[in-house]
Residue, then its C-alpha position, 0 to 999 in steps of 0.5 A: x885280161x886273158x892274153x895280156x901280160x900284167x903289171x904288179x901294183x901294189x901301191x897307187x897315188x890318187x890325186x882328187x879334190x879336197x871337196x867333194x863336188x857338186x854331183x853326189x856320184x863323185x863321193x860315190x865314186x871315190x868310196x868305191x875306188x877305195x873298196x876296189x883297191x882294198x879289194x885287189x890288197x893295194x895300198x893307198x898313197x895320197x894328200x894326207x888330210x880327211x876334207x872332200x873327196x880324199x877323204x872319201x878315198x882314204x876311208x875306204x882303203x882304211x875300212x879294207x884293212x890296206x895301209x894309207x899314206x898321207x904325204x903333206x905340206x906342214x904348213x897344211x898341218x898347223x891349225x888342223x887345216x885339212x884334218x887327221x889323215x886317215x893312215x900313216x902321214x909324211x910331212x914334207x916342206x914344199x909342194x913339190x917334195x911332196x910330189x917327187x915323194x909320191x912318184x917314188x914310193x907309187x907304182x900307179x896314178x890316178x886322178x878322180x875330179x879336182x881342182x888345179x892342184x889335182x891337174x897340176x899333179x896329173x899333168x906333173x905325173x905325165x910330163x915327168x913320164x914324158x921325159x922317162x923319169x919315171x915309167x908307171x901308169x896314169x889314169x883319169x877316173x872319168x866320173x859323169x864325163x867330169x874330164x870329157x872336156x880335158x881328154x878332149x883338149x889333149x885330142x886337140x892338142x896331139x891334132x895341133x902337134x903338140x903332144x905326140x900320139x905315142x906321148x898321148x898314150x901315157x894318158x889312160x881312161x876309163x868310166x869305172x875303178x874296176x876297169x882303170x885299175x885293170x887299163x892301168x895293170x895293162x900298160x906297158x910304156x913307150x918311151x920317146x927313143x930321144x927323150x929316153x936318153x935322157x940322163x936324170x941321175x945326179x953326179x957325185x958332185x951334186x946334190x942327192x935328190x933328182x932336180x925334178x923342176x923341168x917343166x913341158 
């Protein structure tokens, strides 16, 4: 990466499914995403939980000595529903202050496979840097061509105008975890210069927290 100005990331939120799928690579991949970020010291932030491929992730960030975080729905705890997480845990509500937590305490996203609740988190992610709430990197680890068809769909929706190129950019690529980390320590954002006037800071006569429910 001679030339090219480095972002620091210190913490990334991995978003994947709570199975394991039905190629054996996933696994794989997921162990060696956890080897590769506790190799370059960053920490783990995630779903909480030990089932599937989080788990998979989690262990491995453990095993190199990185601090893991688990932010999770209590309703997910009763019973031990999705197992002990692997790390530090924060239980949350609802779904969605589960999410606006990710997005605050992670300096970078990525999403190995999943189901609709790791799509939905992905796309979350994207549409919230869309709108210049938050201005961090997005990847997608394409293991086996898992997400052929998804990055295919986002092509055709930018040819049918309605993702922008420069909005097409937030999404971010790569076959490997050595080589997304480092697309993802690369990216520099590009906001809509509209979109960028947006004003997401509350006034003193509303709540706290940001209302993050706007959805594209």
């Amino acid at each position: 990466m001679e030339g090219v100005s480095v972002r620091k990331i210190k913490k990334i939120c991995v978003f994947c499914g709570a199975n394991s799928g039905k190629d054996v690579a996933f696994v794989n991949a997921a162990f060696h995403l956890g080897e590769v970020l506790g190799k370059r010291k960053i920490d783990l932030v995630y779903g909480g939980g030990k089932l599937g491929l989080m788990g998979c992730v989690s262990t491995a960030v453990a095993q190199h000595e990185r601090q893991v975080l688990g932010i999770i729905p209590s309703t997910f705890t009763v019973n031990n529903l999705v197992g002990e997480t692997c790390g530090k845990e924060i239980k949350v509500a609802t779904m969605q202050e589960r999410l606006v937590m990710m997005m605050e305490l992670s300096d970078a996203f990525i999403a190995l496979p999943g189901g609709f609740g790791t799509l939905e988190e992905l796309f979350q992610m994207i549409s919230w840097a869309q709108l210049s709430i938050h201005n961090k990197p997005i990847g997608v680890l394409n293991i086996n061509g898992f997400f052929n068809g998804l990055l295919s769909f986002v092509d055709h929706a930018v040819k049918q105008e309605f993702i922008t190129p420069r909005a097409r950019k937030i999404l971010i690529s790569a076959t490997t975890a050595d080589e997304l980390v480092d697309k993802l320590q690369a990216f520099r954002f590009e906001s809509d210069p509209a979109l960028s006037k947006l004003k997401w800071s509350p006034s003193s006569s509303q709540k706290e927290k940001l209302d993050l429910t706007l959805r594209l």
